[in-house]
GUZA-442836 format. One record per residue (C-alpha): y, x, z; residue in one letter. Coordinates in steps of 0.5 Angstrom, whole numbers, padded with zeros to 4 digits, always signed. Each point is the difference from the previous one (the first is absolute). Example, Ala and Ser with C-alpha at 12.3 -4.5 7.8 and 13.67 -1.06 7.14 Angstrom:
-0009+0025+0016A;+0007+0002-0002S;
REM end
This chain:
+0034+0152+0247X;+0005+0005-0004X;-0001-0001-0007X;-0002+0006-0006X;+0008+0002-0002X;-0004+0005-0005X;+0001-0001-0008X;-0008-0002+0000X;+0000-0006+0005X;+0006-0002-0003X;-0004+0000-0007X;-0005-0004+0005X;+0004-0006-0001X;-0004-0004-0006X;+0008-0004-0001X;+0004+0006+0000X;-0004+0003-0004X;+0000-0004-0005X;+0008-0001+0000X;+0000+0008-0001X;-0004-0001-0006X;+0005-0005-0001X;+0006+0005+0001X;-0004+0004-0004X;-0001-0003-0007X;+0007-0003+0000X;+0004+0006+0002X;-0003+0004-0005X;+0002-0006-0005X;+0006+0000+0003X;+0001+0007-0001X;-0003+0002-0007X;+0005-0007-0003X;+0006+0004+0001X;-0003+0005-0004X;-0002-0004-0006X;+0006-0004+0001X;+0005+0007-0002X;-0006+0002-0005X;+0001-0006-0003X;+0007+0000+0000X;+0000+0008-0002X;-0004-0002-0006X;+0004-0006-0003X;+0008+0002+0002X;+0000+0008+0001X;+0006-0002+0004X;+0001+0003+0007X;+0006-0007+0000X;-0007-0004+0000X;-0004+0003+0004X;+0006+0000+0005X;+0000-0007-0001X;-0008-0001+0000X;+0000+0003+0008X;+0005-0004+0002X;-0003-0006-0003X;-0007+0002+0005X;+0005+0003+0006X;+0005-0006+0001X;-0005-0005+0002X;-0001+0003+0007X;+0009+0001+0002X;+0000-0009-0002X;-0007-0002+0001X;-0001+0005+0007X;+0003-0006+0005X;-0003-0007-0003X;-0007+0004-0001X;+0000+0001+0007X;+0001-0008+0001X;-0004-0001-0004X;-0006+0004+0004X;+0002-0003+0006X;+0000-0007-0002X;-0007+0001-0004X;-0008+0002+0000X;+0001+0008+0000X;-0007-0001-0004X;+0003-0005-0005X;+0006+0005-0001X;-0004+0004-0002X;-0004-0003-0004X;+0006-0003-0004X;+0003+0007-0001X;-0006+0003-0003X;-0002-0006-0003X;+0006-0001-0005X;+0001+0006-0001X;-0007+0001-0004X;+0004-0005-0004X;+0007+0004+0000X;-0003+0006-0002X;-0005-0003-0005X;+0007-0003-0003X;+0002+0007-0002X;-0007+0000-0005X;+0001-0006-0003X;+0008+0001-0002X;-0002+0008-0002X;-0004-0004-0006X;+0005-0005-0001X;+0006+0001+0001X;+0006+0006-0003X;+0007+0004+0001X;+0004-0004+0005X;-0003-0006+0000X;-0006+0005+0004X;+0003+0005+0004X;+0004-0008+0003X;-0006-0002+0001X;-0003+0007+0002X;+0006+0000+0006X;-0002-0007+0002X;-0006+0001+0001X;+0001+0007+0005X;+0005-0004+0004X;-0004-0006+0001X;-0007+0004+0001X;+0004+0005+0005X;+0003-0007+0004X;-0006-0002+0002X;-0002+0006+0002X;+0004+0000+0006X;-0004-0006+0003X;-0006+0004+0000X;+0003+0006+0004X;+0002-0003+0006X;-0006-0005+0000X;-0004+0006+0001X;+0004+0004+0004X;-0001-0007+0005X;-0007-0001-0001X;-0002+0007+0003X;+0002-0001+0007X;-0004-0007+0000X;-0007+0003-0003X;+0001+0007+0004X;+0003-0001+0007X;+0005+0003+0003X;-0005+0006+0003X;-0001+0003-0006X;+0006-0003-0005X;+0003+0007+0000X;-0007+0003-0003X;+0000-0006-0005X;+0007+0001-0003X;-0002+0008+0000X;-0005-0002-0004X;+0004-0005-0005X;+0006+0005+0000X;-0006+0005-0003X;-0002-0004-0004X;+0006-0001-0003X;+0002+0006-0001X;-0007+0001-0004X;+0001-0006-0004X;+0007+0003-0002X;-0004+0006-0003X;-0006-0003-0002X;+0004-0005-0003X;+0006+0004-0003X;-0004+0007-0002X;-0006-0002-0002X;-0002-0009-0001X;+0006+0000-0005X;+0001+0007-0003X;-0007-0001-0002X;+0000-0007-0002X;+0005+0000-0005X;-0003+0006-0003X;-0007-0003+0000X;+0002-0007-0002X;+0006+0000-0001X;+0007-0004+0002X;-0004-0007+0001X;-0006+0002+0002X;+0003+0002+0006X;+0002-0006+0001X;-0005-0003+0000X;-0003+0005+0005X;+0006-0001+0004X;-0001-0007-0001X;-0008+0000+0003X;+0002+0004+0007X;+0005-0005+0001X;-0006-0005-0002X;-0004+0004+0005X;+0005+0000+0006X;+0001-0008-0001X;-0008+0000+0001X;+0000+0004+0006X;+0006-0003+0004X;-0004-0007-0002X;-0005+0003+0006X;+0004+0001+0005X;+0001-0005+0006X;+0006-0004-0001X;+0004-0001+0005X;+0005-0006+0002X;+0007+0000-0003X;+0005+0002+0006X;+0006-0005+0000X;+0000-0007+0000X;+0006-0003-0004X;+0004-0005+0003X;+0000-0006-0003X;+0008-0003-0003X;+0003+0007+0000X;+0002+0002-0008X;-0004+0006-0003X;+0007+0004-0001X;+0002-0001+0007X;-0008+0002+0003X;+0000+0007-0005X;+0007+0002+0002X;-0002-0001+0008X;-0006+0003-0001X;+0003+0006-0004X;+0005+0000+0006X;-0006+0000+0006X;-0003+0006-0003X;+0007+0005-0002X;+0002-0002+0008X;-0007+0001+0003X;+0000+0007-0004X;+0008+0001+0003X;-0002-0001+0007X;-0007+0004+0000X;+0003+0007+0001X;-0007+0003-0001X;-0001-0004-0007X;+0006+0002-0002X;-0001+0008+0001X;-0006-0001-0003X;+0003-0004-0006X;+0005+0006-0001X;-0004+0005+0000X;-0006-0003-0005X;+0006-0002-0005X;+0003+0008+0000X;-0007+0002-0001X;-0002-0004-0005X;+0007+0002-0004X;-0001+0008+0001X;-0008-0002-0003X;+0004-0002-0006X;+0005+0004+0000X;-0005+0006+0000X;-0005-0002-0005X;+0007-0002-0005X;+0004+0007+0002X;-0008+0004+0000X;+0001+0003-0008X;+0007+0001+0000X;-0002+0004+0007X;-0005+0004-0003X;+0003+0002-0006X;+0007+0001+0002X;-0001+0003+0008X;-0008+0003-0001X;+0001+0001-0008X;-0006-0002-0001X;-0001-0007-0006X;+0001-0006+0001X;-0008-0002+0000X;-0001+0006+0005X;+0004-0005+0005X;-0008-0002+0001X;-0002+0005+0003X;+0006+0002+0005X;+0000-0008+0003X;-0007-0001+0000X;-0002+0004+0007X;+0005-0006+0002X;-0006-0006-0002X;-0004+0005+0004X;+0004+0001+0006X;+0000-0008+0001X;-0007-0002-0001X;-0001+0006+0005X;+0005-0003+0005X;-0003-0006-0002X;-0006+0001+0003X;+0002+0004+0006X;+0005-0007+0003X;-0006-0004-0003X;-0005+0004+0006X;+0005+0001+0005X;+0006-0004+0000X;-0001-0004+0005X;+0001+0005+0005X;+0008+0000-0001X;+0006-0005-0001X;+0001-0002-0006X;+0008+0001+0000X;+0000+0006+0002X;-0006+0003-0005X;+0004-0003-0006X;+0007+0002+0003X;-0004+0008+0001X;-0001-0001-0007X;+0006-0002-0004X;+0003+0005+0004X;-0005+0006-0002X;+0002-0004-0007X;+0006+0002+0000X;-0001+0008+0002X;-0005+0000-0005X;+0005-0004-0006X;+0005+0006+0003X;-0005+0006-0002X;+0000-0004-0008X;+0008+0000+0000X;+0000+0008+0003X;-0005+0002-0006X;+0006-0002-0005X;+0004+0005+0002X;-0001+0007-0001X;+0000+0004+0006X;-0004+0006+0002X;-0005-0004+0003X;-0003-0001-0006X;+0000+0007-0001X;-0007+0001+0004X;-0002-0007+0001X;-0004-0002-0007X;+0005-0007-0001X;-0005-0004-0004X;-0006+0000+0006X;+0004+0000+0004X;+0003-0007-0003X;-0007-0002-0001X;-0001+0000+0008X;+0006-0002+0001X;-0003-0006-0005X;-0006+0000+0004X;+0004-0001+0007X;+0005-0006-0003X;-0007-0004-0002X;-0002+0000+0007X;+0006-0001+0004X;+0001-0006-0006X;-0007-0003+0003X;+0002+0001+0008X;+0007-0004-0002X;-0004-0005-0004X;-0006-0002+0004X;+0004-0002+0007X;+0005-0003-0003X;-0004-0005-0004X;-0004-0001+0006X;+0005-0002+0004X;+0003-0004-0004X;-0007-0004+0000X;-0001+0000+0008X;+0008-0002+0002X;+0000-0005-0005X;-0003-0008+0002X;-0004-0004-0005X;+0005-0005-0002X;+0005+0007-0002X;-0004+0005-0002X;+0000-0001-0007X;+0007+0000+0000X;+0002+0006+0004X;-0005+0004-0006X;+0004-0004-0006X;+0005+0003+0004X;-0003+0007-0001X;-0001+0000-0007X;+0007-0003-0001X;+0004+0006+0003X;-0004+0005-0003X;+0001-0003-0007X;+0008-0001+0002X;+0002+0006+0002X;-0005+0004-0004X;+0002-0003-0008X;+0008+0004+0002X;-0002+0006+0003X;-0006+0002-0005X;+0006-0002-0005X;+0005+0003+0004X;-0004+0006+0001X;-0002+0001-0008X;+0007-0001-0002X;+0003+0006+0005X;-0006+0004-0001X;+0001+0002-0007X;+0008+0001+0002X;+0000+0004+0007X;-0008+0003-0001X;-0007-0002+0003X;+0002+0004+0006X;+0006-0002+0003X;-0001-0008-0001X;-0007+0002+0004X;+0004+0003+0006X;+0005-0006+0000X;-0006-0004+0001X;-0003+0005+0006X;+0008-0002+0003X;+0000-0008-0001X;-0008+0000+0003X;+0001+0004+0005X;+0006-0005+0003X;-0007-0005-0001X;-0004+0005+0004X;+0005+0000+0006X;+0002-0007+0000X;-0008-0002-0001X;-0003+0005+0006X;+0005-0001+0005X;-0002-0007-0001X;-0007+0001+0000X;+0000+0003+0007X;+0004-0004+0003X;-0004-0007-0002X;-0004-0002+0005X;-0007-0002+0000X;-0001-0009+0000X;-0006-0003+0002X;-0006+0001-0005X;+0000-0001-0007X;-0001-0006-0006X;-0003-0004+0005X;+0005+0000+0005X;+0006-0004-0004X;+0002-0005+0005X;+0007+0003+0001X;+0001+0000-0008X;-0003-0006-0001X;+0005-0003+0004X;+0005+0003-0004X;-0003-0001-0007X;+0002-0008+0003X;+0007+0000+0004X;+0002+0004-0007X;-0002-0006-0004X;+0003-0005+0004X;+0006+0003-0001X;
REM end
């Protein structure tokens, strides 16, 4: 009997809806932290140096940790990962409440760094822990439906957490009032984690082989299952460029209004908005009936329509006669609506894929791989792309952008068309299974 793919029987699942509430609670703490963390920075420095280094200190972990994390997921309890994520982070966060009283000028700000490095390490060990645990509570029937709806969660949390939870907590409570709040959602998470089946740890260690020698392998074994996997690999691509053209936006989007709409900076809101809109739309659309198309193809068709559109936003920079009849600003605003849902097409296929052609034993590492990509190749290019920006303009970095994503978009779609379907899902890994071995032998 064929299984409910709709959001509601999704949701039907007692255990996956309980790890949803747990996404819930911690990504919206993740997501308010950071901005308590640059209000904090704002208030006791007034330094743009500081806040630099403040967002390093919550972006760094992902390009170091990413791969060990990934080990670390596959060898251990996805439960008890994310059990230990949440749970020590409760303590880093209430940290920060307890040296704001104690604690003064360099020796805070020291401290202030340390503990937003450390608290964002962990949080590298819950991302792809969760990630994993979902294809185990759903099945693979309705895997697509259940990462449409984590990605529209994430994408609530993210507005939840950074516009509305900490913007009016900081207001009503102040600075450690926040993190207190912040510190019971993670509270919260731990707790609700702490009801979902635990499931069995995937590896077994071999016993006489060195520690260092077992991570080097094991790091090995899932970069080289990622390199023979053409479908992962497009995939990979094409979630790791968006991620980056995600983050560029939202960096470039005040410089954008002001200088090629000519509106203020905090008008930005308003034009980039429509893209949340375009995505939770398009969200639920893949959610419903995604399932009918291969997933390669529904993200390829996206990242290239994402690229057209980028193009519309680079056009917009230049003054041509089209923009003599054609209103530029509702124009931008659809053109905004239109990247949101192309982002979503792209996003969702390609996380689903990652979990469906990836066995047990590696699929923790082939995520790690995931979020260690995205932060390597977006920390240069958002600080390539700010530095240029205010040289060449705001519509000419855009164009050259368009340019290099198009030769992804070409390569990515040739390749999507011509992979050719193996045999089912996550359930079917004998073949990768067999590799995951012979790769550790050698």
């Amino acid at each position: 009997m064929r299984q409910d793919r709709t959001f509601t029987g999704v949701i039907r699942n007692q255990n996956f809806f309980t790890l949803w509430m747990a996404q819930i609670a911690s990504q919206t703490a993740q997501n308010g932290i950071h901005f308590v963390q640059i209000v904090l920075i704002e208030t006791l420095t007034r330094s743009t140096a500081h806040m630099a280094i403040m967002i390093l200190s919550f972006s760094l972990p992902a390009v170091l940790l990413s791969s060990v994390a990934g080990i670390a997921v596959d060898r251990l309890s996805n439960k008890l990962v994310m059990l230990a994520s949440n749970g020590i982070r409760v303590l880093t966060v209430t940290t920060y409440i307890l040296v704001l009283d104690r604690l003064g000028g360099w020796s805070l700000l020291l401290v202030i760094y340390a503990v937003t490095f450390i608290s964002s390490a962990i949080g590298q060990f819950f991302a792809p822990a969760e990630a994993t645990t979902i294809p185990l509570l759903v099945g693979e029937e309705r895997l697509l439906t259940a990462n449409a709806l984590f990605n529209l969660t994430l994408i609530g949390t993210q507005v939840v957490g950074l516009v509305i939870v900490a913007p009016l907590t900081v207001k009503l409570l102040g600075i450690k009032g926040a993190f207190g709040i912040v510190a019971l959602m993670y509270l919260t998470a731990s707790v609700l984690v702490s009801r979902i089946p635990r499931d069995k740890p995937k590896l077994i260690v071999e016993a006489g082989a060195s520690m260092l020698k077992r991570v080097w392998e094991e790091l090995r074994a899932g970069w080289r299952y990622v390199a023979s996997r053409r479908p992962i690999q497009i995939a990979l691509a094409q979630l790791t460029m968006t991620t980056t053209l995600l983050l560029m936006m939202a960096m470039i989007a005040p410089g954008y209004a002001t200088r090629v709409l000519g509106m203020l900076p905090e008008d930005a809101i308003f034009v980039f908005a429509p893209a949340g809109v375009g995505m939770l739309a398009n969200t639920f659309l893949i959610g419903r009936f995604g399932y009918k198309f291969r997933r390669e193809v529904m993200s390829s068709v996206g990242f290239s329509a994402m690229v057209l559109t980028l193009f519309g936003f680079g056009l917009a920079g230049f003054d041509l006669p089209l923009w003599l009849t054609l209103p530029k600003v509702p124009a931008v605003m659809l053109l905004s609506l239109t990247l949101g849902a192309e982002i979503a097409l792209v996003a969702i296929p390609s996380e689903t894929l990652l979990q469906e052609k990836s066995p047990p034993e590696l699929r923790g590492r082939v995520i790690a791989v995931y979020f260690l990509l995205a932060n390597m190749v977006a920390i240069p290019i958002m600080l390539l792309v700010g530095t240029v920006a205010d040289q060449v303009g705001i519509a000419r970095v855009v164009m050259g952008v368009v340019a290099f994503l198009l030769i992804i978009a070409a390569t990515t779609t040739y390749q999507a068309f011509r992979v050719r379907e193996v045999g089912g899902g996550i359930f079917d890994t004998g073949t990768a299974i067999e590799y995951y071995s012979h790769a550790s032998d050698e």
